[in-house]
Structures are given as C-alpha cells and as structure tokens.
Residue, then its C-alpha position, 0 to 999 in steps of 0.5 A: x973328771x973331778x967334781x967340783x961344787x961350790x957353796x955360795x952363802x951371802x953374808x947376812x944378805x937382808x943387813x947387808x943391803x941395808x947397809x949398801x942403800x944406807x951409807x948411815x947403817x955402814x959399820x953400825x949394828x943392824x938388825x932385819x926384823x920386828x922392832x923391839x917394841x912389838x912381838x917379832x924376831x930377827x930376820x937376820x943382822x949384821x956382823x956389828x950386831x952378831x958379837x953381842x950375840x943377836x941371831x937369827x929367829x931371835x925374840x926383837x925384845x931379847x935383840x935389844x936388851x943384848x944391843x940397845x945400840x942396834x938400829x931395827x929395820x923392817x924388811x924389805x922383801x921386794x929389795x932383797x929379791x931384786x938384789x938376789x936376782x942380780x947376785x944369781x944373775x952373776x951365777x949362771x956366767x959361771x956355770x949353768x949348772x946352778x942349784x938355788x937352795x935360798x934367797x941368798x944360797x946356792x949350790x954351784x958345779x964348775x967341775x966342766x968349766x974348770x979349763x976355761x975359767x981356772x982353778x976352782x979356787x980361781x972360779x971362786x975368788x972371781x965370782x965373790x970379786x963379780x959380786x962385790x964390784x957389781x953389786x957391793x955386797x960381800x960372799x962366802x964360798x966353800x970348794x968341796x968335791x960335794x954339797x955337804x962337803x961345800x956346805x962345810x966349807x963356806x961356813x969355815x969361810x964365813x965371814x966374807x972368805x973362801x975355803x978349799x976342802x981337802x984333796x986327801x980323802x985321810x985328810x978330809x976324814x980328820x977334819x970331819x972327826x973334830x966337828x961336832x955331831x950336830x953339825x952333820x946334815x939332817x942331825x936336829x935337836x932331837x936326834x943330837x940328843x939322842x946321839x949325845x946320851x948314847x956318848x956320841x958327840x964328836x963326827x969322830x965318835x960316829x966314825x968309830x961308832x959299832x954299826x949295829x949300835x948306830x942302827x939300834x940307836x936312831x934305825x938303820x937308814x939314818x944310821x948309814x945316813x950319819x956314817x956316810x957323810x961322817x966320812x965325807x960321802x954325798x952322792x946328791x947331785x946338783x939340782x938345777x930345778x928346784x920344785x917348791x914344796x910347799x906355800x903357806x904365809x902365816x903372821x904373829x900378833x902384837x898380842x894374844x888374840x883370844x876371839x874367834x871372828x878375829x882369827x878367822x878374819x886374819x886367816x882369811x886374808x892369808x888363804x888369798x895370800x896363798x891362793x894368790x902365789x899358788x896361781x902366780x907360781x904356776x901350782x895346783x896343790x893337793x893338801x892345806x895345812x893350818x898353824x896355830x901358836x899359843x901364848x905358851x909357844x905351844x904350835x900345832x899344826x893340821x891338814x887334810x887333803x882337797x877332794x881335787x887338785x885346786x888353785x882357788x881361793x875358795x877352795x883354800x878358804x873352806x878348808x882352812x876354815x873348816x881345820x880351824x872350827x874343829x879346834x878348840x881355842x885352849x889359850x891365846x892365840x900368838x900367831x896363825x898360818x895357812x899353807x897349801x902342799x903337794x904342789x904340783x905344775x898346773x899345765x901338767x895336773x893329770x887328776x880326773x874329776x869324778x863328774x862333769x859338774x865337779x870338774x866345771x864348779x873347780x873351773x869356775x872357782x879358778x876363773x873367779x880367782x884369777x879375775x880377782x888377781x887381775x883387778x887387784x893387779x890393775x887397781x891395789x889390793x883394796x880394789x876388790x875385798x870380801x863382804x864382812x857378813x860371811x863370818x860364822x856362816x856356812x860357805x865363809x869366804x865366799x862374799x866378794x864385794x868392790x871398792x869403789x875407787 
C-alpha cells in the first residue's frame, strides 16, 4: 500500500481565532504578543500584518514601527487550547493515525483510510472544509508520501490551500533541487553557513555535491542526513504518542533587572510553575535546567542532574536556586527561565533510591506539593504562597505560608 501523510499547519491559529471572537479584528492587521510599549515579541499575526513584514519571534516594538495600523493582543492561551482540541478532534474522524507536532500542527497518515474516504486529495479538501464549517478557522495542507515531503508541501499551500507532491520520483527530485539548502529538515543558521561558503546553496547542489566532501564538510551522519532528504527520502514513521521532552516556563522583564533578591524571587515562582505541569502531566524528571538572557541578548543556560528522579517543587527550587548562585550577575538581566528534563512516566519510574529515608523525604515532598496543587485548585493561586523570609538563606524556598481567604 502507498503511503500517504498529510501535513496540516493552521493558519496563523493564535490571530485567526482572534479574528473569529472578534468580528471588529476581520480584515484588520493583527498582532498576538507583548504590546509595543513593553519589552515582548510577537507570538504570531495575521495575514493583513505579514505583508508589512511583521513575523514571528519579532521585537513588538520593531512590529509596530513596520505596522503602526495593527492592533496588539495578549494571548489568550487557555482559547487557543480549547480551539486546538476542537481542530484535532476533527483529526482523528479521519484517521487514528495522528502525530501532534504543535498546537496548531499535525502529521496525518491516511494511507489505510483511502478506499473509504477517497483521494488523498479528497481527505484533504474534506478535513479543511470540516474545519472551517465547524469552527471558522482556515487550514493548510501538504500530501506527500512522507513527513518531510508534507512538511514541504503544506508550506507551498500556505495560505489557506492544499498541495499534492508529485507522484514521479524524477519529478519530485527537480522540485527538491530549486529549494534552497536552508529549507532541509535539520539544516539551522550555522550549518547553512557552512554549507553556503563551501558553495552549496540550492538542495540541487547537495544533490550533486561529492559524497566524501559533504561528509569532511559537516560529518558523515548529517552528511548522509542532507543527501537523504535531498532526494526526497524519510523513513520516520508517524508518531501517534508523542512524549515531552522537556518543561520550563521562563518570562521577559519590562527592564533590565540588575537585583538579585529580585531574580530569585521570579525564579521561584517559575520552578512552581513547573512543578505544577510536571505532576499535572504525569512526569518525574531527571535534569533542571536555568536560562538567563542578559541585556546584550547574551543567554546562557545551565543544568545539573537531581540525585533522584522528583516531581516536587522543593526539589525544583534548590536546585535551580543553587545553578543560579553560582553565576555571577556579568550585566542586567532580561529575562530568566527554569525547566526540568529527561522526563520520564511517573507510574513507570523504576529508579531505586539508595536508603529508606531518601526514598520517604522524596515521598514526602511530593505529598506536600500535591496538597499545594490541590488548595490552589480549590481556592486561586494566591491561597497558599511561600514566606518572603527565606530569601538568601540555605533551604529557599522551602517556607509556605496560607492566605487568609
């Protein structure tokens, strides 16, 4: 049986449901992200906005000198998570086969569904019509006999259109040779670089390119990489479960942030946040991790591994807390993250701990964490905070104290 993998992407999802909740946004330029008047960038915006040349990941202040017309937004996650479950509601009458990449993307395999629902074209057409009747929101869709082949396709189709590869392999390898290197899975700004000095720059130019001089160029494993899909080769299959790899929540101050009580403080408050989708989610994690951005966009990042697999915010705190107090505060500081990684099933956690009372204090940590995530369930989050008197000292963190409400 031919494969057959469609690659759904929503069109600019976070603007587009904006624009649906809003009738006054139709038409207008949109912008999802900081507002111009504070340090942010864009999370995404609409069509209207893009051809002035607003993106994604871009300053809000640069957004607004190149669209002063545009209207700024904050997201509105708790939306577009409820939209996202709708659209991929709508992808699994179609196939269970269903690989969530984002939010807004998936990776579709309708290869066995073909002879009760149609053409793979067909499949297509009907699931962006199922969208857009049930939910007023507009799809792209890429047919290919692969994910990188898809992944291509629904970029050709952007916006709000479908595209069928190919069926002739000589044809689809033509196609591949005018794209440029850059746009090959895996290929960033680095190795683009590299490729490009070495006078590499169109997929074609991979295709002719000496084996050995690829290989010498960027090693041999990459190398064969690049060769592969310059020919339109992918072997992964669609991934129906999808294990996150990593949880970290991080934020951007208005201005630089020079005090250390200050920072400490903030990152507290996101190792709770993190503890918080660690035990919602299921996970033990085996690897903290701390992100810090300096006025100059200099980011550095550090980890160290926990003694034990945990899910505790105790844990979380000390650790981060402890990555933290070994770096010295070089300038101002724009924006600090946590995340924990190497996650692993919390019913499936097989790590022994060395002693009885090592095992019970974990045990008990995670007991106390969960009864936090339970008051704060029942009453907001401001029913149940941590003491201000731990800063500095040598277990921070660690003080709760209750609200009275």
């Amino acid at each position: 049986m031919k494969k057959v993998v469609l690659h759904i992407d929503m069109d600019a999802f976070y603007a587009a449901v904006e624009q649906r909740d809003n009738p006054s946004l139709r038409g207008r330029p949109v912008i999802v992200g900081a507002p111009p008047d504070r340090r942010g960038v864009v999370a995404t915006c609409s069509y209207e906005a893009r051809i002035f040349g607003v993106r994604s990941a871009m300053p809000s202040c640069e957004a607004f000198q190149r669209c002063p017309q545009a209207v700024f937004v904050s997201p509105d996650m708790r939306r577009y998570q409820y939209a996202s479950e709708k659209v991929f509601e709508i992808f699994s009458r179609y196939s269970p086969t269903v690989e969530p990449l984002s939010i807004d993307e998936a990776f579709i395999d309708v290869s066995g569904v073909r002879r009760l629902l149609g053409s793979p074209r067909d499949i297509a057409c009907s699931i962006r019509s199922t969208i857009r009747d049930e939910l007023g929101l507009s799809a792209s869709v890429g047919i290919a006999g692969n994910k990188f082949l898809a992944k291509l396709a629904s970029e050709k189709a952007k916006p709000d259109g479908c595209f069928e590869m190919p069926d002739d392999r000589a044809e689809i390898i033509r196609w591949l040779g005018r794209l440029e290197v850059g746009e090959l899975w895996g290929v960033g700004r680095v190795s683009r670089k590299t490729l490009e000095n070495a006078g590499l720059h169109k997929v074609a130019d991979i295709q002719r390119c000496d084996r050995r001089k690829l290989a010498g160029l960027c090693g041999q494993r990459f190398a064969d990489h690049l060769v592969n899909l310059s020919f339109g080769i992918d072997a992964r299959e669609i991934e129906t479960v999808v294990a996150e790899k990593s949880i970290s929540k991080e934020t951007t101050f208005n201005r630089d942030v020079s005090d250390r009580a200050g920072l400490l403080a903030m990152l507290l408050n996101l190792c709770d946040e993190v503890g918080s989708r660690l035990r919602s989610q299921g996970y033990t994690a085996q690897l903290c991790r701390i992100k810090l951005r300096w006025s100059d966009f200099k980011t550095i990042t550090r980890q160290q591994h926990f003694p034990s697999e945990i899910c505790d915010d105790f844990s979380i705190r000390e650790l981060a807390v402890e990555l933290f107090n070994r770096e010295k505060l070089v300038a101002p500081v724009r924006l600090i993250g946590v995340g924990v990684a190497e996650l692993n099933n919390r019913h499936e956690q097989q790590q022994l701990l060395l002693f009885d009372d090592q095992k019970e204090e974990i045990r008990k940590r995670e007991r106390i964490s969960r009864a936090v995530d339970n008051i704060r369930a029942a009453l907001g989050d401001r029913a149940i905070a941590r003491g201000s008197c731990f800063a500095g000292q040598e277990q921070p963190g660690n003080a709760l104290r209750m609200d009275s409400q």
